[in-house]
N, C-alpha and C positions, 0 to 999 in steps of 0.2 A: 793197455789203456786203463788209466782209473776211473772208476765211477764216480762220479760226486756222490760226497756226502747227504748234502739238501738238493731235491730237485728246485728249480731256478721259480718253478710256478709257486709250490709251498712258500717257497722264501717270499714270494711276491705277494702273498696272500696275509703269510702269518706278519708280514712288515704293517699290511694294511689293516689289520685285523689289531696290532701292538696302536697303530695310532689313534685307531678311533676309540680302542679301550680307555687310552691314558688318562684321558680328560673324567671317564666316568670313576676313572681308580683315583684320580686324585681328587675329585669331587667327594667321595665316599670318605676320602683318610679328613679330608678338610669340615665334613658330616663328622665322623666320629673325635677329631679336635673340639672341635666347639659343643658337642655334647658333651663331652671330659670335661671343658671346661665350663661347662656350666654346673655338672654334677663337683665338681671344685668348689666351686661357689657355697653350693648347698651347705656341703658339710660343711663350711667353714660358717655358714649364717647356723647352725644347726652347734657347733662349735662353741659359739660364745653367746648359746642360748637365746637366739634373737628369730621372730617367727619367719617361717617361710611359706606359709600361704593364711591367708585370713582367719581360717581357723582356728590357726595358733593364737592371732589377739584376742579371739573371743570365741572361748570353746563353748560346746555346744552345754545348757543346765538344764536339768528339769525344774518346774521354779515352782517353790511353795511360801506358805507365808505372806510378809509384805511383798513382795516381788511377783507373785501369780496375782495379787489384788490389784495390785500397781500396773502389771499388763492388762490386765481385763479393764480395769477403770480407761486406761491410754484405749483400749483398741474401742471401747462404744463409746467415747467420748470423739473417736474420730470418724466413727461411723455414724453420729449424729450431727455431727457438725453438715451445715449445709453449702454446697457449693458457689449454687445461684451465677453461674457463669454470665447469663444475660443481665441479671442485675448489676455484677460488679461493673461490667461492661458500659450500660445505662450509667449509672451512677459516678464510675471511675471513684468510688470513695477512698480506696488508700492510696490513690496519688493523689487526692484533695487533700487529705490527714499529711502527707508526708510534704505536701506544701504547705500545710498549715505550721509543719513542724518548727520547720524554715522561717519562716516568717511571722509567727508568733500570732498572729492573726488565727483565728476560729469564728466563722461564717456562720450566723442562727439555724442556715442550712445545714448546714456540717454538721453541727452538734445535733441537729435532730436527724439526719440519718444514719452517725455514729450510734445513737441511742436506741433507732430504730432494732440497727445489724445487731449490736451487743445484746438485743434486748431478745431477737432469734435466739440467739445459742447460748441460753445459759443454763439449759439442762447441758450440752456438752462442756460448757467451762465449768459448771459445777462439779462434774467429772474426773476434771483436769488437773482442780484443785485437791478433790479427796487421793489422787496420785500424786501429789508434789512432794510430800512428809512424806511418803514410804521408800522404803529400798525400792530397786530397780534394775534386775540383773539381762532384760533385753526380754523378746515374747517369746523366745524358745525356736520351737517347728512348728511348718503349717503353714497355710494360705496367706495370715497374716504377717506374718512374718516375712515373706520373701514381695508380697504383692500390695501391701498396705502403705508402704509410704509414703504414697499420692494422696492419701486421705491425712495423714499426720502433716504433712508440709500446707494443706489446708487450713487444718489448726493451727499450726505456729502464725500462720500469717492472720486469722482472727482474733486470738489471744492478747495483742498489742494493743488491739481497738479499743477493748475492754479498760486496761491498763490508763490508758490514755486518757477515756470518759471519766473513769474514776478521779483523776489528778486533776482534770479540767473543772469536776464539779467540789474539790478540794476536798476531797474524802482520802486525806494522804496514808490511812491506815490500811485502806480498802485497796487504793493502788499498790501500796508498797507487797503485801500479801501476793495481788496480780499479776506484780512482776517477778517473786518468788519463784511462781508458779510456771511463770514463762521460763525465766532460767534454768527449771529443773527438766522441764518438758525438752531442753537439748538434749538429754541421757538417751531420749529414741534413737536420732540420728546416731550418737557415740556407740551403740552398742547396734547400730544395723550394717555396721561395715559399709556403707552405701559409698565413704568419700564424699557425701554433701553437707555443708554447713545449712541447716536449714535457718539457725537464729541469725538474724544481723546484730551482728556487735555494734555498728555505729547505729543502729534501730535505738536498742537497750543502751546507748548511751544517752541520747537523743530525750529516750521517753521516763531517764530516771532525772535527767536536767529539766523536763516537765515536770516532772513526781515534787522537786527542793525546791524549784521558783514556784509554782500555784497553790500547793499546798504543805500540810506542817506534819510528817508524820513522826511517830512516836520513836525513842528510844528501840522499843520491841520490834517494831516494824521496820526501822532502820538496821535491825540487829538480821533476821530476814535475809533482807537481802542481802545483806554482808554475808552472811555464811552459804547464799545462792552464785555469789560471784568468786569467792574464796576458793568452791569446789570447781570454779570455770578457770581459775589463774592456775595452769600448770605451766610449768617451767620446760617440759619436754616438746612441747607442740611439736616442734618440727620436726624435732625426732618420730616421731609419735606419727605424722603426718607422711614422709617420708617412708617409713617402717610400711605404713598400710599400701603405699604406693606400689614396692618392691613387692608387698606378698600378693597384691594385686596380680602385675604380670605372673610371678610363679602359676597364681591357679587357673589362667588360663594359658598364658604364653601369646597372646593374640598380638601377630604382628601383620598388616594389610591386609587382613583378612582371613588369613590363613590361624588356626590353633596348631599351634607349637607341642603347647605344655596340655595336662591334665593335672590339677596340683602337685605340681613339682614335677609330674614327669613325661618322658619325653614322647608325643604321639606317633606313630604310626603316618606316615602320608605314601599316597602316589601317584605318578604321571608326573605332569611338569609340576606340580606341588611338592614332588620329592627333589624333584633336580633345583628348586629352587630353596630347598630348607637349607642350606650350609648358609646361604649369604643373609636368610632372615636369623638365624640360627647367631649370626656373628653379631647382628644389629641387634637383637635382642640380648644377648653377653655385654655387651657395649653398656647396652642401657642399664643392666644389672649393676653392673660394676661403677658406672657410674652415681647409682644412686648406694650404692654400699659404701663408696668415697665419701656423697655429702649427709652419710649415716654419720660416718667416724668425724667429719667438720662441724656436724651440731653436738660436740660434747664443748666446744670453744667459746669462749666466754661471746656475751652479747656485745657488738652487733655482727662481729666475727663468721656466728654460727652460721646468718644468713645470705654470706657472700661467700654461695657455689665458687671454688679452687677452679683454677685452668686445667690444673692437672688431671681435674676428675672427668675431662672429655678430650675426646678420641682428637679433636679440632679443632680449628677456630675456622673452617671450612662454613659458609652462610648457613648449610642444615643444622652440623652441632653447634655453632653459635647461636643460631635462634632457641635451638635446646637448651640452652648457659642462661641466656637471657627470660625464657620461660621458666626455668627451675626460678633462677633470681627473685623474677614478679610474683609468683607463687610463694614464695618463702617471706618476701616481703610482705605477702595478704596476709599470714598465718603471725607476723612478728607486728602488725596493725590492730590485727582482731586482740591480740594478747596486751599490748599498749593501752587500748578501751578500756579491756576490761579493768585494767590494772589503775586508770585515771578513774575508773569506775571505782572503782575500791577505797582510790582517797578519796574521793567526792564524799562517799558514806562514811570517812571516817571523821572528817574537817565535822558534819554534820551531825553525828553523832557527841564530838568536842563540843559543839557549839550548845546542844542543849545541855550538856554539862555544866557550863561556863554563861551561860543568863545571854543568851547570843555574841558571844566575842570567840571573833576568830583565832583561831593561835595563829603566832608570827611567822614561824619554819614550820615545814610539813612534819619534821622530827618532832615536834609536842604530840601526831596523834598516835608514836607510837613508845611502850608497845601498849598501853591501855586498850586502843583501837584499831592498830594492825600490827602483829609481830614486830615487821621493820617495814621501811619505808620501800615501797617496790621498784624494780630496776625498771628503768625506761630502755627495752630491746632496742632502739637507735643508738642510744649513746653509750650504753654497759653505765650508766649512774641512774641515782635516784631520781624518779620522775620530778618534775618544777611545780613548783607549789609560788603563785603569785597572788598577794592581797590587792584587790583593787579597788574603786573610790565605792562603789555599790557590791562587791561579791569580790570573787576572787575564778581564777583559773587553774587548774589545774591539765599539765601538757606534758606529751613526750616531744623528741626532737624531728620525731614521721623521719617521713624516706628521703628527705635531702641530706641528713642528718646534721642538722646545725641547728641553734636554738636562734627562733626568729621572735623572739620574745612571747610567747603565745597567743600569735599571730594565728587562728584558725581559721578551715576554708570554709568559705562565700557558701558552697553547695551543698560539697559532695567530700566525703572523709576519704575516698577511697576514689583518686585523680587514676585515670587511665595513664600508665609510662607508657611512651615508642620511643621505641630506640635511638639514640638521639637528641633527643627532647630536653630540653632542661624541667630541672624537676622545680616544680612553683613552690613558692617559700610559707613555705606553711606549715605550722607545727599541726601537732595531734592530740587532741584531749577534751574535754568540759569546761566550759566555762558558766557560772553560775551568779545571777544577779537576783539581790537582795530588795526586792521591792517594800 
Protein backbone atom coordinates (compact mmCIF):
# COMPACT_ATOMS: atom_id res chain seq x y z
CA UNK A 1 0.00 0.00 0.00
CA UNK A 2 1.52 3.62 -0.78
CA UNK A 3 1.35 6.22 1.44
CA UNK A 4 0.36 9.60 0.02
CA UNK A 5 2.68 12.02 -0.43
CA UNK A 6 0.45 15.12 1.04
CA UNK A 7 -1.99 14.20 3.66
CA UNK A 8 -5.69 15.25 2.18
CA UNK A 9 -6.13 17.80 5.48
CA UNK A 10 -2.46 19.79 4.64
CA UNK A 11 -3.67 19.90 1.12
CA UNK A 12 -6.99 21.43 2.27
CA UNK A 13 -5.42 23.76 4.45
CA UNK A 14 -2.42 24.91 2.46
CA UNK A 15 -5.25 25.28 -0.80
CA UNK A 16 -6.97 27.62 1.75
CA UNK A 17 -4.25 29.18 3.19
CA UNK A 18 -2.70 29.85 -1.14
CA UNK A 19 -6.29 31.65 -1.53
CA UNK A 20 -6.66 33.90 1.03
CA UNK A 21 -2.85 34.82 0.69
CA UNK A 22 -3.21 35.69 -3.08
CA UNK A 23 -5.16 38.70 -2.94
CA UNK A 24 -2.62 40.06 -0.17
CA UNK A 25 0.46 38.94 -2.59
CA UNK A 26 -0.91 40.72 -5.34
CA UNK A 27 -2.01 43.59 -3.57
CA UNK A 28 1.81 44.08 -2.23
CA UNK A 29 3.43 43.51 -6.05
CA UNK A 30 0.47 46.03 -7.28
CA UNK A 31 2.08 48.47 -3.75
CA UNK A 32 5.45 47.85 -4.95
CA UNK A 33 4.54 48.82 -8.92
CA UNK A 34 3.15 51.94 -8.44
CA UNK A 35 5.78 52.88 -5.92
CA UNK A 36 8.42 51.98 -8.80
CA UNK A 37 6.45 53.86 -10.70
CA UNK A 38 6.36 56.79 -8.97
CA UNK A 39 10.17 56.66 -7.85
CA UNK A 40 10.29 56.59 -12.21
CA UNK A 41 8.71 59.62 -12.24
CA UNK A 42 11.11 61.36 -9.86
CA UNK A 43 14.21 60.69 -11.42
CA UNK A 44 13.04 61.61 -14.51
CA UNK A 45 11.64 65.19 -13.05
CA UNK A 46 15.13 65.15 -11.21
CA UNK A 47 16.36 64.27 -14.82
CA UNK A 48 15.63 67.28 -16.70
CA UNK A 49 16.39 69.48 -13.64
CA UNK A 50 12.66 70.41 -12.97
CA UNK A 51 11.70 70.61 -9.08
CA UNK A 52 10.13 68.04 -7.14
CA UNK A 53 9.00 69.27 -4.06
CA UNK A 54 8.47 73.10 -3.32
CA UNK A 55 11.61 73.51 -1.95
CA UNK A 56 13.34 72.99 -5.02
CA UNK A 57 11.47 76.50 -6.47
CA UNK A 58 12.39 78.29 -3.53
CA UNK A 59 15.24 77.12 -1.50
CA UNK A 60 15.63 77.99 1.58
CA UNK A 61 18.24 82.09 1.95
CA UNK A 62 19.41 83.55 4.75
CA UNK A 63 18.60 87.20 3.75
CA UNK A 64 20.76 90.19 4.28
CA UNK A 65 20.86 93.66 2.68
CA UNK A 66 17.87 95.02 0.72
CA UNK A 67 15.98 91.78 1.07
CA UNK A 68 16.21 91.34 5.13
CA UNK A 69 15.05 95.29 5.09
CA UNK A 70 12.44 94.47 2.45
CA UNK A 71 11.03 91.47 4.84
CA UNK A 72 11.14 93.31 7.89
CA UNK A 73 9.39 96.58 6.32
CA UNK A 74 6.57 93.70 4.53
CA UNK A 75 6.32 91.80 7.95
CA UNK A 76 5.40 95.30 10.41
CA UNK A 77 3.69 96.87 7.75
CA UNK A 78 1.38 93.65 7.91
CA UNK A 79 1.31 93.58 11.42
CA UNK A 80 0.07 97.12 11.43
CA UNK A 81 -2.21 97.08 9.06
CA UNK A 82 -5.79 96.89 10.82
CA UNK A 83 -8.30 94.35 10.24
CA UNK A 84 -11.65 95.95 11.53
CA UNK A 85 -13.73 93.02 10.59
CA UNK A 86 -16.98 94.62 12.13
CA UNK A 87 -16.17 97.68 10.31
CA UNK A 88 -15.76 96.30 6.81
CA UNK A 89 -18.83 94.50 7.67
CA UNK A 90 -20.91 97.89 8.77
CA UNK A 91 -19.49 99.67 6.07
CA UNK A 92 -19.14 96.99 3.13
CA UNK A 93 -16.63 99.65 1.74
CA UNK A 94 -14.83 97.56 -0.99
CA UNK A 95 -17.90 96.34 -2.50
CA UNK A 96 -19.08 100.06 -2.58
CA UNK A 97 -15.32 100.94 -4.26
CA UNK A 98 -15.68 98.01 -6.55
CA UNK A 99 -19.22 99.25 -7.54
CA UNK A 100 -18.02 102.44 -7.83
CA UNK A 101 -15.43 101.04 -10.16
CA UNK A 102 -18.16 99.74 -12.50
CA UNK A 103 -19.93 102.35 -12.70
CA UNK A 104 -17.83 105.32 -12.53
CA UNK A 105 -19.99 106.97 -10.14
CA UNK A 106 -18.22 107.87 -6.52
CA UNK A 107 -20.73 108.74 -3.80
CA UNK A 108 -19.41 111.93 -1.27
CA UNK A 109 -20.03 108.97 1.14
CA UNK A 110 -17.64 106.82 -0.39
CA UNK A 111 -14.92 109.06 -0.89
CA UNK A 112 -15.11 110.04 2.67
CA UNK A 113 -14.88 106.76 4.07
CA UNK A 114 -12.33 105.69 1.45
CA UNK A 115 -10.41 108.64 3.05
CA UNK A 116 -11.22 107.83 6.31
CA UNK A 117 -9.64 103.77 5.94
CA UNK A 118 -6.63 105.09 3.89
CA UNK A 119 -6.19 107.65 6.32
CA UNK A 120 -5.87 104.49 9.22
CA UNK A 121 -3.14 102.87 7.71
CA UNK A 122 -0.59 104.91 6.33
CA UNK A 123 2.08 104.12 8.89
CA UNK A 124 1.61 100.51 7.33
CA UNK A 125 1.38 101.71 3.55
CA UNK A 126 4.31 103.94 4.35
CA UNK A 127 5.79 100.65 5.07
CA UNK A 128 4.98 99.13 2.07
CA UNK A 129 6.23 101.55 0.14
CA UNK A 130 9.79 101.90 1.73
CA UNK A 131 9.67 97.84 0.53
CA UNK A 132 8.71 98.30 -2.99
CA UNK A 133 12.39 99.65 -4.51
CA UNK A 134 14.34 96.84 -2.67
CA UNK A 135 15.22 93.25 -3.59
CA UNK A 136 13.04 90.66 -2.01
CA UNK A 137 14.14 87.19 -1.86
CA UNK A 138 11.00 85.85 0.55
CA UNK A 139 11.14 86.09 4.98
CA UNK A 140 13.29 83.14 5.21
CA UNK A 141 12.20 80.85 8.66
CA UNK A 142 10.05 81.33 11.52
CA UNK A 143 6.52 82.22 12.66
CA UNK A 144 6.29 84.60 9.97
CA UNK A 145 6.88 82.98 7.35
CA UNK A 146 4.85 79.86 7.63
CA UNK A 147 1.83 81.74 9.56
CA UNK A 148 1.70 85.32 8.40
CA UNK A 149 -0.09 85.31 5.24
CA UNK A 150 -3.40 86.26 6.65
CA UNK A 151 -2.08 89.49 7.69
CA UNK A 152 -0.30 90.20 4.00
CA UNK A 153 -3.47 89.26 2.09
CA UNK A 154 -5.05 92.01 4.47
CA UNK A 155 -2.78 94.32 3.01
CA UNK A 156 -2.99 93.63 -0.49
CA UNK A 157 -6.55 94.14 -0.26
CA UNK A 158 -6.19 97.90 1.67
CA UNK A 159 -3.36 98.93 -0.53
CA UNK A 160 -5.89 99.35 -3.63
CA UNK A 161 -8.08 101.87 -1.56
CA UNK A 162 -5.23 104.08 -1.28
CA UNK A 163 -4.23 103.78 -4.96
CA UNK A 164 -7.70 104.60 -5.91
CA UNK A 165 -8.18 107.80 -3.41
CA UNK A 166 -5.09 109.03 -4.94
CA UNK A 167 -6.39 108.94 -8.79
CA UNK A 168 -9.85 110.08 -7.80
CA UNK A 169 -8.27 113.23 -6.00
CA UNK A 170 -6.11 113.45 -9.34
CA UNK A 171 -2.73 113.16 -7.76
CA UNK A 172 -1.79 110.97 -10.82
CA UNK A 173 2.00 110.81 -9.58
CA UNK A 174 0.97 109.77 -5.96
CA UNK A 175 -1.33 107.03 -7.47
CA UNK A 176 1.00 105.73 -10.14
CA UNK A 177 3.96 105.26 -7.18
CA UNK A 178 0.71 103.42 -5.11
CA UNK A 179 0.36 101.19 -7.63
CA UNK A 180 4.01 100.34 -8.05
CA UNK A 181 3.82 99.51 -4.78
CA UNK A 182 0.94 97.38 -5.07
CA UNK A 183 2.59 95.32 -7.96
CA UNK A 184 5.61 94.79 -6.18
CA UNK A 185 3.94 93.72 -2.95
CA UNK A 186 2.85 90.26 -5.12
CA UNK A 187 6.69 89.17 -4.68
CA UNK A 188 5.11 87.95 -0.89
CA UNK A 189 2.75 85.61 -2.26
CA UNK A 190 5.38 84.46 -5.33
CA UNK A 191 7.92 83.51 -2.93
CA UNK A 192 5.59 81.91 -0.11
CA UNK A 193 4.71 78.86 -2.19
CA UNK A 194 1.30 79.22 -0.78
CA UNK A 195 -0.45 78.70 -4.54
CA UNK A 196 -2.69 81.95 -3.99
CA UNK A 197 -2.87 84.92 -6.13
CA UNK A 198 -3.33 87.31 -3.67
CA UNK A 199 -3.34 90.59 -6.25
CA UNK A 200 -6.38 90.73 -8.72
CA UNK A 201 -5.17 91.38 -11.98
CA UNK A 202 -8.46 92.62 -13.36
CA UNK A 203 -8.41 94.99 -9.77
CA UNK A 204 -5.00 96.52 -11.15
CA UNK A 205 -6.48 96.74 -14.42
CA UNK A 206 -9.56 98.40 -13.30
CA UNK A 207 -7.59 100.97 -10.93
CA UNK A 208 -4.79 101.81 -13.60
CA UNK A 209 -7.92 102.57 -16.19
CA UNK A 210 -8.88 105.02 -13.00
CA UNK A 211 -5.19 106.23 -12.59
CA UNK A 212 -5.31 107.56 -17.21
CA UNK A 213 -9.03 108.72 -17.11
CA UNK A 214 -9.02 111.04 -13.61
CA UNK A 215 -5.68 112.06 -13.55
CA UNK A 216 -2.34 112.97 -15.73
CA UNK A 217 0.64 111.33 -14.46
CA UNK A 218 4.07 111.90 -15.24
CA UNK A 219 6.44 110.33 -17.75
CA UNK A 220 8.45 109.08 -14.48
CA UNK A 221 5.46 107.82 -12.87
CA UNK A 222 4.33 106.12 -15.89
CA UNK A 223 7.84 104.73 -16.28
CA UNK A 224 6.94 103.06 -12.53
CA UNK A 225 4.71 101.17 -13.28
CA UNK A 226 5.78 99.92 -16.41
CA UNK A 227 8.79 98.34 -14.99
CA UNK A 228 6.07 97.00 -11.94
CA UNK A 229 3.99 95.09 -14.70
CA UNK A 230 7.08 94.17 -16.91
CA UNK A 231 8.46 92.22 -13.92
CA UNK A 232 4.61 90.60 -13.68
CA UNK A 233 4.52 89.61 -17.66
CA UNK A 234 6.21 86.16 -17.53
CA UNK A 235 5.77 84.23 -20.34
CA UNK A 236 6.11 80.70 -18.20
CA UNK A 237 2.98 81.24 -16.00
CA UNK A 238 1.61 77.98 -16.61
CA UNK A 239 4.53 76.24 -16.57
CA UNK A 240 5.43 77.90 -13.47
CA UNK A 241 1.96 77.42 -12.10
CA UNK A 242 1.73 73.70 -12.95
CA UNK A 243 5.52 73.10 -11.81
CA UNK A 244 4.33 74.36 -8.15
CA UNK A 245 1.29 72.09 -8.49
CA UNK A 246 3.11 68.70 -9.13
CA UNK A 247 5.86 69.64 -6.32
CA UNK A 248 2.90 70.41 -4.23
CA UNK A 249 1.61 66.69 -4.15
CA UNK A 250 5.28 65.33 -4.06
CA UNK A 251 5.67 67.02 -0.50
CA UNK A 252 2.90 65.57 0.85
CA UNK A 253 1.34 62.95 -1.47
CA UNK A 254 -2.26 63.72 0.34
CA UNK A 255 -4.80 61.80 -1.34
CA UNK A 256 -8.56 61.57 0.66
CA UNK A 257 -6.97 61.86 3.48
CA UNK A 258 -4.63 59.78 3.83
CA UNK A 259 -0.28 61.13 3.41
CA UNK A 260 1.18 59.00 0.90
CA UNK A 261 4.45 61.03 0.47
CA UNK A 262 6.85 62.94 2.84
CA UNK A 263 8.78 65.12 0.21
CA UNK A 264 9.24 62.77 -2.30
CA UNK A 265 9.01 59.89 -0.26
CA UNK A 266 7.13 57.11 0.28
CA UNK A 267 5.25 56.81 4.04
CA UNK A 268 4.88 54.01 6.01
CA UNK A 269 1.00 53.23 6.67
CA UNK A 270 -1.16 50.51 8.48
CA UNK A 271 -4.37 48.65 8.81
CA UNK A 272 -6.82 49.24 6.18
CA UNK A 273 -4.77 52.41 5.22
CA UNK A 274 -2.14 50.08 3.95
CA UNK A 275 -4.54 47.70 2.12
CA UNK A 276 -5.76 50.65 0.58
CA UNK A 277 -2.43 52.53 -0.54
CA UNK A 278 -1.89 50.46 -4.03
CA UNK A 279 -5.24 52.15 -5.37
CA UNK A 280 -4.55 55.69 -3.89
CA UNK A 281 -0.93 55.05 -4.79
CA UNK A 282 -2.22 54.57 -8.61
CA UNK A 283 -4.63 57.84 -8.48
CA UNK A 284 -1.92 59.71 -7.19
CA UNK A 285 0.77 58.32 -10.45
CA UNK A 286 -2.26 59.06 -12.52
CA UNK A 287 -2.37 62.66 -11.36
CA UNK A 288 1.48 62.96 -11.45
CA UNK A 289 1.70 61.93 -14.88
CA UNK A 290 -0.79 63.88 -15.92
CA UNK A 291 0.33 67.14 -14.91
CA UNK A 292 4.13 66.16 -16.08
CA UNK A 293 2.03 65.75 -19.69
CA UNK A 294 0.55 69.41 -19.34
CA UNK A 295 4.37 70.39 -18.03
CA UNK A 296 5.74 69.40 -21.59
CA UNK A 297 2.00 71.04 -23.53
CA UNK A 298 3.11 74.56 -21.98
CA UNK A 299 6.37 74.64 -24.00
CA UNK A 300 3.51 75.20 -27.27
CA UNK A 301 3.02 78.13 -28.56
CA UNK A 302 -0.16 80.33 -27.30
CA UNK A 303 -3.20 79.53 -27.11
CA UNK A 304 -2.06 75.76 -27.61
CA UNK A 305 -0.19 75.76 -24.21
CA UNK A 306 -3.66 76.05 -22.52
CA UNK A 307 -5.62 73.33 -23.83
CA UNK A 308 -4.88 70.12 -21.48
CA UNK A 309 -4.33 67.08 -24.44
CA UNK A 310 -6.79 64.03 -24.00
CA UNK A 311 -3.99 61.97 -23.95
CA UNK A 312 -2.78 63.54 -20.66
CA UNK A 313 -5.77 61.70 -18.81
CA UNK A 314 -6.29 58.31 -17.87
CA UNK A 315 -10.27 59.12 -19.39
CA UNK A 316 -12.91 60.71 -20.48
CA UNK A 317 -14.82 58.83 -17.71
CA UNK A 318 -17.11 62.01 -15.77
CA UNK A 319 -14.24 62.06 -12.77
CA UNK A 320 -11.30 62.50 -15.18
CA UNK A 321 -13.30 64.54 -17.41
CA UNK A 322 -14.22 66.97 -14.83
CA UNK A 323 -10.31 66.74 -14.00
CA UNK A 324 -9.65 67.82 -18.10
CA UNK A 325 -12.19 70.39 -17.66
CA UNK A 326 -10.78 71.89 -14.14
CA UNK A 327 -7.04 71.86 -15.42
CA UNK A 328 -8.67 73.75 -18.55
CA UNK A 329 -10.55 76.66 -16.34
CA UNK A 330 -7.55 76.89 -14.36
CA UNK A 331 -5.02 77.29 -17.06
CA UNK A 332 -7.52 79.59 -18.51
CA UNK A 333 -7.34 81.98 -15.16
CA UNK A 334 -3.53 81.96 -15.28
CA UNK A 335 -3.65 82.74 -19.45
CA UNK A 336 -6.45 85.85 -18.33
CA UNK A 337 -4.43 87.31 -15.39
CA UNK A 338 -1.40 87.28 -18.00
CA UNK A 339 -3.76 89.03 -20.98
CA UNK A 340 -4.36 92.12 -18.23
CA UNK A 341 -1.31 92.41 -17.39
CA UNK A 342 -0.06 92.46 -20.70
CA UNK A 343 -3.32 95.06 -22.09
CA UNK A 344 -1.82 96.72 -18.92
CA UNK A 345 1.45 97.23 -20.33
CA UNK A 346 0.03 98.85 -23.58
CA UNK A 347 -2.24 101.10 -21.86
CA UNK A 348 1.12 102.49 -20.21
CA UNK A 349 2.82 102.57 -23.32
CA UNK A 350 0.08 104.24 -25.82
CA UNK A 351 0.24 106.77 -22.63
CA UNK A 352 3.68 107.14 -22.26
CA UNK A 353 3.51 107.97 -26.52
CA UNK A 354 1.04 110.34 -26.01
CA UNK A 355 2.98 112.70 -23.64
CA UNK A 356 5.69 112.37 -26.12
CA UNK A 357 3.54 113.26 -29.06
CA UNK A 358 1.37 116.72 -27.48
CA UNK A 359 -1.64 114.16 -26.76
CA UNK A 360 -1.79 112.12 -30.25
CA UNK A 361 -2.43 108.85 -30.16
CA UNK A 362 -0.42 106.62 -32.58
CA UNK A 363 -2.37 104.75 -35.16
CA UNK A 364 -1.02 100.88 -34.83
CA UNK A 365 0.04 99.66 -31.54
CA UNK A 366 3.51 99.00 -33.36
CA UNK A 367 4.40 102.97 -32.96
CA UNK A 368 4.94 102.30 -29.04
CA UNK A 369 7.38 99.87 -29.82
CA UNK A 370 10.39 99.40 -29.26
CA UNK A 371 10.72 103.08 -27.64
CA UNK A 372 8.08 101.95 -24.98
CA UNK A 373 7.82 98.12 -25.04
CA UNK A 374 10.42 95.80 -26.73
CA UNK A 375 7.68 94.38 -28.91
CA UNK A 376 4.21 94.42 -29.09
CA UNK A 377 2.81 91.52 -26.43
CA UNK A 378 1.15 88.32 -27.57
CA UNK A 379 -2.51 88.10 -26.78
CA UNK A 380 -2.40 84.17 -25.06
CA UNK A 381 -6.00 83.64 -26.93
CA UNK A 382 -5.03 84.15 -30.12
CA UNK A 383 -0.86 83.47 -30.26
CA UNK A 384 -0.93 87.31 -32.06
CA UNK A 385 -0.44 90.77 -30.92
CA UNK A 386 -2.79 92.06 -28.56
CA UNK A 387 -5.54 94.82 -30.61
CA UNK A 388 -4.92 98.02 -30.29
CA UNK A 389 -8.23 100.21 -31.39
CA UNK A 390 -8.51 104.22 -31.69
CA UNK A 391 -11.91 105.33 -30.74
CA UNK A 392 -13.94 108.70 -31.07
CA UNK A 393 -12.84 109.64 -27.17
CA UNK A 394 -9.79 107.03 -26.25
CA UNK A 395 -9.15 103.94 -27.56
CA UNK A 396 -9.13 100.05 -26.22
CA UNK A 397 -6.82 97.96 -25.97
CA UNK A 398 -8.06 93.83 -25.85
CA UNK A 399 -7.00 90.32 -26.02
CA UNK A 400 -9.51 87.79 -27.76
CA UNK A 401 -10.56 86.13 -23.77
CA UNK A 402 -11.79 82.59 -23.69
CA UNK A 403 -13.95 82.32 -26.61
CA UNK A 404 -11.20 83.13 -28.47
CA UNK A 405 -12.50 85.15 -31.38
CA UNK A 406 -12.18 88.93 -31.62
CA UNK A 407 -15.61 90.48 -30.74
CA UNK A 408 -14.28 93.85 -31.73
CA UNK A 409 -13.44 95.02 -28.09
CA UNK A 410 -16.62 94.24 -26.96
CA UNK A 411 -15.73 94.05 -23.00
CA UNK A 412 -17.89 92.60 -20.17
CA UNK A 413 -20.76 94.43 -18.40
CA UNK A 414 -19.31 93.08 -14.78
CA UNK A 415 -17.11 90.78 -14.22
CA UNK A 416 -13.50 90.05 -16.32
CA UNK A 417 -13.57 86.74 -15.08
CA UNK A 418 -17.27 84.99 -16.36
CA UNK A 419 -17.78 81.61 -14.46
CA UNK A 420 -17.49 78.50 -17.45
CA UNK A 421 -19.95 75.20 -16.86
CA UNK A 422 -19.45 72.82 -18.87
CA UNK A 423 -21.59 73.30 -21.66
CA UNK A 424 -22.34 76.69 -21.61
CA UNK A 425 -21.60 78.92 -24.33
CA UNK A 426 -18.85 81.22 -23.59
CA UNK A 427 -20.28 85.11 -23.84
CA UNK A 428 -18.67 87.16 -26.35
CA UNK A 429 -16.63 89.29 -24.87
CA UNK A 430 -13.08 90.23 -25.30
CA UNK A 431 -10.50 91.03 -22.58
CA UNK A 432 -8.64 94.33 -21.96
CA UNK A 433 -8.89 98.30 -20.98
CA UNK A 434 -10.64 100.51 -22.46
CA UNK A 435 -9.61 104.11 -21.91
CA UNK A 436 -11.77 107.38 -22.52
CA UNK A 437 -10.39 110.71 -23.03
CA UNK A 438 -12.38 113.32 -21.21
Amino acid sequence: MTTPLVRPRFLKWSVVAFVLLLPLVCLEAWDYRQTRRLAASIAKMRERHEPVITQDLQPFVILHGESADAARYYRAAATLVGVEWDEEQRSRLRARVTDAMWSDTWPDDLVADLRARVGREQEALGLMDRAAPLAFEGFGSGFFARFGLGDMMTLMRVAPLRTRLQALDGRGNAASNSLFAELRLQRVLDFSQSGINGLSVSGVADTLRLIVNRSHPAAEALSKIASGLREMDRDDRIKTHLLRSRASIMDTGNYQGFELLNAGRVQSMAGSAALMRPWMMARLNERVDTLSALIDNAARPWPERMNPPRSAYVSDSPTWGSSRLIDANVMAGVATDLALIRCARVVVAVEQYRLAHRDALPSRVDDVAPSYLDAVPIDPFSGKPLRFVVEERGYVVYSFGRNLRDDGGQLPVRSAFPQQTPGAPTPANDLGIRISHH
